[in-house]
N, C-alpha and C positions, 0 to 999 in steps of 0.2 A: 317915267317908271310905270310897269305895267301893275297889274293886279297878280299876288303869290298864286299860285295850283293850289287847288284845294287837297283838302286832309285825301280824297282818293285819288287824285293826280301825282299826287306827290307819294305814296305808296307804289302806284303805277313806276315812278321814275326809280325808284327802288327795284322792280323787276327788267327793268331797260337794263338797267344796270349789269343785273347778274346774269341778264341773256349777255351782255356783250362780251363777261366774263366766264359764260359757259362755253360759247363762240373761239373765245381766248384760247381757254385751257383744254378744250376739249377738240379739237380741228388744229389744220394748219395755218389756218387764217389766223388775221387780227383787227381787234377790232375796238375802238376810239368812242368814247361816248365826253363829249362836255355839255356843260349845263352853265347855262348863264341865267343866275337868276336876276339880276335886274332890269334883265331882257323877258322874261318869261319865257325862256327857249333854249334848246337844246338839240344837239344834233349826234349821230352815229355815222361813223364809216365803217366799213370793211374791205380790208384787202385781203381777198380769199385765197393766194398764196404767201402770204406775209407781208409785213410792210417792208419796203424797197426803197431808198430816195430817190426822188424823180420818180416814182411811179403814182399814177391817180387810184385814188381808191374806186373799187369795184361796184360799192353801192353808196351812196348818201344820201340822209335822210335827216334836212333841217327843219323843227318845226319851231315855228315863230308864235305859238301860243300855247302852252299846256292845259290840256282837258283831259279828264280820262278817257274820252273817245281816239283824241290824238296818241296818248300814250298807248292806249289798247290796238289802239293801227300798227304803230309801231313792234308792240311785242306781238303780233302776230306776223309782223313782216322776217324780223329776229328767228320766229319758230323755224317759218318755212327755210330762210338762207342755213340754219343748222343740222335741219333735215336735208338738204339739200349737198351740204357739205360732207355730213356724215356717208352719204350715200358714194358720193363721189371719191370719198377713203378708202372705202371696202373694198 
C-alpha cells in the first residue's frame, strides 16, 4: 500500500474531477476518470467523439503516484483538450 495524496493532492483530484465532468457535459466527448486509492493512482480517458465499444479512447492519462504537481499536469492537460474541443464545436 502506497502513502494517501496529501490534503492539496487530493483537493487537486477534486478538480480532475470536475474537469472530466465539465469535458462530459459540456462537449461531445466523454470522459472517465478512476481513482484507486490503495494504489495511489488514477487515471483519465477521453473519447472525444463519445464513447463507442471497441473503440480506444483518444487520450489516457495513468498516473501511478498523486502529487499536486502530477494532479496540476493533469488539469492542465484537461484545460487545453476542452479548449480544444470547444473549438472544434463551433
Amino acid at each position: 500500500m502506497r502513502d494517501k495524496p496529501t490534503a492539496s493532492a487530493r483537493g487537486g483530484l477534486r478538480n480532475v474531477l470536475a474537469l472530466c465532468m465539465k469535458i462530459s457535459d459540456n462537449t461531445n466527448a466523454d470522459c472517465f476518470f478512476s481513482y484507486e486509492p490503495h494504489c495511489n493512482s488514477y487515471s483519465v480517458s477521453i473519447h472525444r467523439d463519445g464513447w463507442d465499444s471497441g473503440e480506444d479512447a483518444d487520450y489516457i492519462d495513468m498516473v501511478t503516484d498523486i502529487t499536486s504537481e502530477s494532479v496540476a499536469k493533469t488539469c492542465a492537460k484537461l484545460n487545453e483538450i476542452y479548449k480544444e474541443l470547444k473549438e472544434k464545436e463551433r
